[in-house]
N, CA, C and O atoms as a GROMACS GRO file, in nm:
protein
  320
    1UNK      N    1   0.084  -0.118   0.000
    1UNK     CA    2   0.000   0.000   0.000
    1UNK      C    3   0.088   0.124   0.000
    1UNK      O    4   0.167   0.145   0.092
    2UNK      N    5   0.074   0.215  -0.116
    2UNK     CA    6   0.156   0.348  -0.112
    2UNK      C    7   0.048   0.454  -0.022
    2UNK      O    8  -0.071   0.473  -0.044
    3UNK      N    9   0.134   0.514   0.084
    3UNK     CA   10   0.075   0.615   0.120
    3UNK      C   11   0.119   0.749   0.071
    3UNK      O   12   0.234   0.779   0.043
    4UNK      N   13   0.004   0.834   0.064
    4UNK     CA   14  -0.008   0.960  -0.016
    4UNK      C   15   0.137   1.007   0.062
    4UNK      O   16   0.170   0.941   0.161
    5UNK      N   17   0.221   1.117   0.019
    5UNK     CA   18   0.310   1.204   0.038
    5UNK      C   19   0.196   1.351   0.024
    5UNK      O   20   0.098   1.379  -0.044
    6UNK      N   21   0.279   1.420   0.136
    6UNK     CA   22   0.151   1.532   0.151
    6UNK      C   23   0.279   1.672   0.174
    6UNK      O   24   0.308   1.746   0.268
    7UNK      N   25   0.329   1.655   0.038
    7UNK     CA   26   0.482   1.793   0.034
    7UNK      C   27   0.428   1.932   0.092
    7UNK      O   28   0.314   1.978   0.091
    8UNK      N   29   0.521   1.973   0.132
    8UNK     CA   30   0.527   2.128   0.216
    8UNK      C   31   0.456   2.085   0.361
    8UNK      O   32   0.475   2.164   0.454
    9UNK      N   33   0.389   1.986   0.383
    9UNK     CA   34   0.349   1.958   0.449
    9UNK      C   35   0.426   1.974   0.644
    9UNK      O   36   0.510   1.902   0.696
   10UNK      N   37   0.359   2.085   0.697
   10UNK     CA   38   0.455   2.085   0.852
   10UNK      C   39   0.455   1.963   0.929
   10UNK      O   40   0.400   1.860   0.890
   11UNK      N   41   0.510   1.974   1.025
   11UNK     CA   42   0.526   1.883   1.133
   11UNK      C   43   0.394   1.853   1.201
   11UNK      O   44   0.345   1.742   1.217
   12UNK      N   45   0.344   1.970   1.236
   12UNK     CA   46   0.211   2.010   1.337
   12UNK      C   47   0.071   1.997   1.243
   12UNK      O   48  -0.042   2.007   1.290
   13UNK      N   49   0.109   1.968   1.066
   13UNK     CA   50   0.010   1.953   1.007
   13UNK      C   51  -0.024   1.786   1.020
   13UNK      O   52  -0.126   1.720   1.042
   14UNK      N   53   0.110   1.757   0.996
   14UNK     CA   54   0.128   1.580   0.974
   14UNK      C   55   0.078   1.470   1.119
   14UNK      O   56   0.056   1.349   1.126
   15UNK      N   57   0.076   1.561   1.200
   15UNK     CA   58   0.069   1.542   1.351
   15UNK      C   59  -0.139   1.530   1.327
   15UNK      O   60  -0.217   1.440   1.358
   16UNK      N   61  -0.160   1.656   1.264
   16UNK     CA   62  -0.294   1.661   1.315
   16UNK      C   63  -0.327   1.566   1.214
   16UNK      O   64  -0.407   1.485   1.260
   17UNK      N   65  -0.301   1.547   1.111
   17UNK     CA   66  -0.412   1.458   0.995
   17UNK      C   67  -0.393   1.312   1.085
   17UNK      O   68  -0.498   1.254   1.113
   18UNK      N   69  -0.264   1.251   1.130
   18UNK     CA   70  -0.242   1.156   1.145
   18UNK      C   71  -0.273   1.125   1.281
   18UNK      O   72  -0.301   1.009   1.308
   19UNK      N   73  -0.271   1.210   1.370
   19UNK     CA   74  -0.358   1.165   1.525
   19UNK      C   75  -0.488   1.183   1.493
   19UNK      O   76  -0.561   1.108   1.557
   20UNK      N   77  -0.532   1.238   1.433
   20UNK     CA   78  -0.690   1.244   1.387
   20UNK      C   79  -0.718   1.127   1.360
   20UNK      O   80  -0.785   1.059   1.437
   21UNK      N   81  -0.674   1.084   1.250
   21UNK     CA   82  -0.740   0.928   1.148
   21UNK      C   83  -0.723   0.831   1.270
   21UNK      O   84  -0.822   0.766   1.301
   22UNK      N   85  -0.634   0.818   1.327
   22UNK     CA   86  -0.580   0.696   1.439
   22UNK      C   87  -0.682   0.722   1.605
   22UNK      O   88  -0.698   0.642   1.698
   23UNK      N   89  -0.721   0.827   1.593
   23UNK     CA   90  -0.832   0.864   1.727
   23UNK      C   91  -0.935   0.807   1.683
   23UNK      O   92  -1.004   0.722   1.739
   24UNK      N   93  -0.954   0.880   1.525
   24UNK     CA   94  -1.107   0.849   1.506
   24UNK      C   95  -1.136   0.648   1.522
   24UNK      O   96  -1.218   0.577   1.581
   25UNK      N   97  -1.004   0.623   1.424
   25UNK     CA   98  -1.028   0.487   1.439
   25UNK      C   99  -1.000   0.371   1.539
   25UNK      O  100  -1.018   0.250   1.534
   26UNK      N  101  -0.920   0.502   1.682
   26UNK     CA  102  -0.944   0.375   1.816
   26UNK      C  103  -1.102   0.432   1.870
   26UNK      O  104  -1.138   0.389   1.980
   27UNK      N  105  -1.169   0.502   1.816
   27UNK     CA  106  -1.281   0.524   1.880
   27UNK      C  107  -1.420   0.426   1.823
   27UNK      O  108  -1.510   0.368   1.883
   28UNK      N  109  -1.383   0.442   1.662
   28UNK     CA  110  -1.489   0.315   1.661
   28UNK      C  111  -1.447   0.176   1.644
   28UNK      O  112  -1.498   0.095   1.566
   29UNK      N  113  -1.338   0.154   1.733
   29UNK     CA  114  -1.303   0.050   1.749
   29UNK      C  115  -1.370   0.022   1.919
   29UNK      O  116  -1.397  -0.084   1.975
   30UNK      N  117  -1.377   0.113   1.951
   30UNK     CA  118  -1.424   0.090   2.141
   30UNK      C  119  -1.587   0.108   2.096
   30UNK      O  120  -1.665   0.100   2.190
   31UNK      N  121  -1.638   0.129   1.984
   31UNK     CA  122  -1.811   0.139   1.980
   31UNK      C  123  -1.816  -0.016   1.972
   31UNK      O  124  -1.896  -0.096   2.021
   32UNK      N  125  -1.688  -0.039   1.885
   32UNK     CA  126  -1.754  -0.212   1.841
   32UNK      C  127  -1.733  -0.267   1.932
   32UNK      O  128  -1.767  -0.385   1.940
   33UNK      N  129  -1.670  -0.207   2.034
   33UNK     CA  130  -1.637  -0.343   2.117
   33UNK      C  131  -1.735  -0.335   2.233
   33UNK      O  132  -1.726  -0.426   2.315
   34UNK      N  133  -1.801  -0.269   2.248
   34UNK     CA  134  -1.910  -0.208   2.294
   34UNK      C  135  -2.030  -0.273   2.275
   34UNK      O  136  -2.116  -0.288   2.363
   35UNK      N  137  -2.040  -0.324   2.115
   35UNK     CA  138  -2.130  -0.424   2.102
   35UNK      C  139  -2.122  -0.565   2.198
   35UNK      O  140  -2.212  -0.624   2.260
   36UNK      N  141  -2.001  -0.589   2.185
   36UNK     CA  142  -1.964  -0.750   2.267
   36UNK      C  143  -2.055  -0.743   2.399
   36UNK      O  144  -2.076  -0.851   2.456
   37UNK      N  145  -2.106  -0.638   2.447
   37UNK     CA  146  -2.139  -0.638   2.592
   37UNK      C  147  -2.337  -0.647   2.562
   37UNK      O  148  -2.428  -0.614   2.638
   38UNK      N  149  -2.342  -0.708   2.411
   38UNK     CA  150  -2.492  -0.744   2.423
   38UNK      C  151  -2.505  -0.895   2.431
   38UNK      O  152  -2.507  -0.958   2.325
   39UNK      N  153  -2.515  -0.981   2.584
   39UNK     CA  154  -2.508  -1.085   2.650
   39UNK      C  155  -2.638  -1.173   2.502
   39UNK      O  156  -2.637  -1.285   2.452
   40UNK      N  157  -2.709  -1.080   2.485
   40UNK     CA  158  -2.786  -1.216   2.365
   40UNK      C  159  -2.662  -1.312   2.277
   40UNK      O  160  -2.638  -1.432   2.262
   41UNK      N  161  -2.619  -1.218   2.245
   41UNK     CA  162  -2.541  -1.267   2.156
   41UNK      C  163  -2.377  -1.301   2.176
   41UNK      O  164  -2.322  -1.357   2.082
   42UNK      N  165  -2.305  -1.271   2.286
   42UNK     CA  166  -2.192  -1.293   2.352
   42UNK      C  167  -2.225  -1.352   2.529
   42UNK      O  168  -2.310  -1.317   2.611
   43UNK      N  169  -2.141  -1.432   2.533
   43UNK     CA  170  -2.125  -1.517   2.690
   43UNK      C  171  -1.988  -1.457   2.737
   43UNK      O  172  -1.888  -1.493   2.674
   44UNK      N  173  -1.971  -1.346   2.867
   44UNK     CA  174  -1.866  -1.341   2.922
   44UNK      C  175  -1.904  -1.331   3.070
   44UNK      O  176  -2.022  -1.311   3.100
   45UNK      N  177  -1.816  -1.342   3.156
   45UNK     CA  178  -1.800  -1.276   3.286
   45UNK      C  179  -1.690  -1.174   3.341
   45UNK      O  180  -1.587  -1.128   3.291
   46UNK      N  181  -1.750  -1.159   3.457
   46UNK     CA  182  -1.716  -0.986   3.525
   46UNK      C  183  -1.547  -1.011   3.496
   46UNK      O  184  -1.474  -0.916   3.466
   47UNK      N  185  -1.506  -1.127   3.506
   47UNK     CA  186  -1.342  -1.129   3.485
   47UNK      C  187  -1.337  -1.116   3.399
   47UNK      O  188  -1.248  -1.030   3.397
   48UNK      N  189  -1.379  -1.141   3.242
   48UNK     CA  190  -1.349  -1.104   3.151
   48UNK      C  191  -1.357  -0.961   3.106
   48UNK      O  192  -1.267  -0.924   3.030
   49UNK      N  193  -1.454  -0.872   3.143
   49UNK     CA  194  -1.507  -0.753   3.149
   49UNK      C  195  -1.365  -0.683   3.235
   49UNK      O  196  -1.318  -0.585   3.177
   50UNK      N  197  -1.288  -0.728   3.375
   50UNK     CA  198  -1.214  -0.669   3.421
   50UNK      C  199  -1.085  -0.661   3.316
   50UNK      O  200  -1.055  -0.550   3.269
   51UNK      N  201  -1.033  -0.741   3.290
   51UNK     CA  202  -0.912  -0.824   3.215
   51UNK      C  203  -0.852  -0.727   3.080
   51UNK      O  204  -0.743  -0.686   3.039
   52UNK      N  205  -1.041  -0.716   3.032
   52UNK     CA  206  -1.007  -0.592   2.940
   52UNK      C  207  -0.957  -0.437   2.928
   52UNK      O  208  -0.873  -0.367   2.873
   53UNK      N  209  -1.085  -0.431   3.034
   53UNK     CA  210  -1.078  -0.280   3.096
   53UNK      C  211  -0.926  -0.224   3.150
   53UNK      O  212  -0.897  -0.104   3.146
   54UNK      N  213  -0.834  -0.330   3.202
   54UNK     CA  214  -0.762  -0.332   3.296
   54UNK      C  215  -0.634  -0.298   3.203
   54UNK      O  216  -0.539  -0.222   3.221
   55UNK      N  217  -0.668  -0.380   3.100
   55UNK     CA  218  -0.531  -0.387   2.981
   55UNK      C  219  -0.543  -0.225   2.924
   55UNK      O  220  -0.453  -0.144   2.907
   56UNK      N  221  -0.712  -0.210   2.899
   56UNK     CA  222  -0.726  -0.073   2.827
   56UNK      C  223  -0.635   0.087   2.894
   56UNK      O  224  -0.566   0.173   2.840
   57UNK      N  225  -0.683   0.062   3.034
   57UNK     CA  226  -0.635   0.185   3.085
   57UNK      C  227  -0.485   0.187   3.124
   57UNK      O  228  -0.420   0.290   3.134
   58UNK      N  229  -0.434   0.050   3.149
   58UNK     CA  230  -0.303   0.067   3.162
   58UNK      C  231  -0.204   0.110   3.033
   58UNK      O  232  -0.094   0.164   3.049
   59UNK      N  233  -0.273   0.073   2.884
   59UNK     CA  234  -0.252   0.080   2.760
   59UNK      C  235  -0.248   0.275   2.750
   59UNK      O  236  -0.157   0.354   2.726
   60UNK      N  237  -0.362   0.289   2.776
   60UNK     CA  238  -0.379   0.461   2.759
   60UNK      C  239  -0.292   0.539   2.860
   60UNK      O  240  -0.222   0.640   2.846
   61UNK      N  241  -0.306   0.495   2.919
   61UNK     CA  242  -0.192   0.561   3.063
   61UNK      C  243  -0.041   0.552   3.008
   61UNK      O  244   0.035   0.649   3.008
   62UNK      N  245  -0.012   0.441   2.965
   62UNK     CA  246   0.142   0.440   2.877
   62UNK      C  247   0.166   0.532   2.777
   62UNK      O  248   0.256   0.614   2.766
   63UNK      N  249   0.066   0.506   2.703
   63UNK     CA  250   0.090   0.643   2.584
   63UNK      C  251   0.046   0.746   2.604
   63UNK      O  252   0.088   0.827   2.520
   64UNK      N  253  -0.053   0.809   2.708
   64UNK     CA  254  -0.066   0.940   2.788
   64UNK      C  255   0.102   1.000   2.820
   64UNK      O  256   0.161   1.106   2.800
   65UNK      N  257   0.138   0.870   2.878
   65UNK     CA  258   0.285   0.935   2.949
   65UNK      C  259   0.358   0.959   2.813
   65UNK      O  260   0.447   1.036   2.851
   66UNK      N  261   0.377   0.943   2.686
   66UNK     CA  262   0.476   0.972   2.602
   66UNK      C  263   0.431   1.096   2.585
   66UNK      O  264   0.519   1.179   2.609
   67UNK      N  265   0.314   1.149   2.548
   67UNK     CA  266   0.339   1.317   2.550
   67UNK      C  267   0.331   1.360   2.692
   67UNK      O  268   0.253   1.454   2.682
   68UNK      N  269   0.354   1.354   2.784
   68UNK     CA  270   0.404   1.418   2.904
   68UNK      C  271   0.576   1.502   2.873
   68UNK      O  272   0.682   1.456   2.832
   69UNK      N  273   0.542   1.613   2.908
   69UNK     CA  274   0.706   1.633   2.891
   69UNK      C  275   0.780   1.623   3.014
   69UNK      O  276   0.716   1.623   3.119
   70UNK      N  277   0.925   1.615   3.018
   70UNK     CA  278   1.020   1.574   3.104
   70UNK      C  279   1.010   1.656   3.209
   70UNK      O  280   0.988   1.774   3.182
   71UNK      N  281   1.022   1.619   3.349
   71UNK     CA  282   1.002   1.689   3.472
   71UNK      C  283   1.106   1.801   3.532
   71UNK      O  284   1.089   1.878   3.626
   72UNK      N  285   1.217   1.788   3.449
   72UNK     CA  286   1.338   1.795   3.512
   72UNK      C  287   1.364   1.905   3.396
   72UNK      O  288   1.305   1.900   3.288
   73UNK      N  289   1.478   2.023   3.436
   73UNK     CA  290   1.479   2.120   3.345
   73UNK      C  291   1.657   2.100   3.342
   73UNK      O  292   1.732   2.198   3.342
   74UNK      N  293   1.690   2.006   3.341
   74UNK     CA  294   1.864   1.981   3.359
   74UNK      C  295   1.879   2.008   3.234
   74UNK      O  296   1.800   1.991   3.141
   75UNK      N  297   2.004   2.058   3.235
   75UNK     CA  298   2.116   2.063   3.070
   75UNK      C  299   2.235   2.027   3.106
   75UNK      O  300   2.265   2.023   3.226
   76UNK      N  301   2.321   1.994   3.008
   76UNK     CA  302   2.443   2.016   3.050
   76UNK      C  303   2.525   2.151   2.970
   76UNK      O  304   2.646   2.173   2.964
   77UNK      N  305   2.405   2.232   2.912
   77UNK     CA  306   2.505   2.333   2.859
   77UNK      C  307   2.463   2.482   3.004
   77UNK      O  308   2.370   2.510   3.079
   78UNK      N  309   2.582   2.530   2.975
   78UNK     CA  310   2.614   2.627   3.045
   78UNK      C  311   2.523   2.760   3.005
   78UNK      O  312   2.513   2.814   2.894
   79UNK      N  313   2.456   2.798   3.136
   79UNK     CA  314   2.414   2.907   3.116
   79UNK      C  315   2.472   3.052   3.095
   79UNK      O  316   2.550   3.103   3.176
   80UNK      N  317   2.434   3.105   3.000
   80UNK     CA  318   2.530   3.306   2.998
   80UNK      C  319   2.433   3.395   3.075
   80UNK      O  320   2.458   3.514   3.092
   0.00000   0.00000   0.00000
């Protein structure tokens, strides 16, 4: 699969098209999974329901922390 090249294109442009498409599509990925929780048609229990949930937020919490910026204002270059 060739993906489009999008020239002149900024940093902060490439950022928004591409966290956009990837939000939109972990979001209706959590509608579908959303369906699973209609018991007619799926058999789970509360452990399974935890197991997920559990993976989910520890999952978002990891990549929350990559845009966190660094706590610490150290350099090693010398201030004038």
């Amino acid at each position: 699969m060739v993906k489009p090249h999008f020239e002149g294109e900024t940093k902060e442009e490439k950022f928004k098209r591409i966290a956009t498409a990837r939000t939109l599509r972990l979001l209706e990925d959590l509608r579908l999974l959303g369906n699973c929780a209609n018991r007619g048609a799926y058999g789970y229990d509360e452990n399974d329901v935890i197991r997920i949930f559990s993976t989910l937020d520890k999952e978002l919490k990891r990549v929350k922390s990559l845009f966190d910026k660094p706590k610490t204002d150290f350099s090693l270059e010398r201030k004038r």
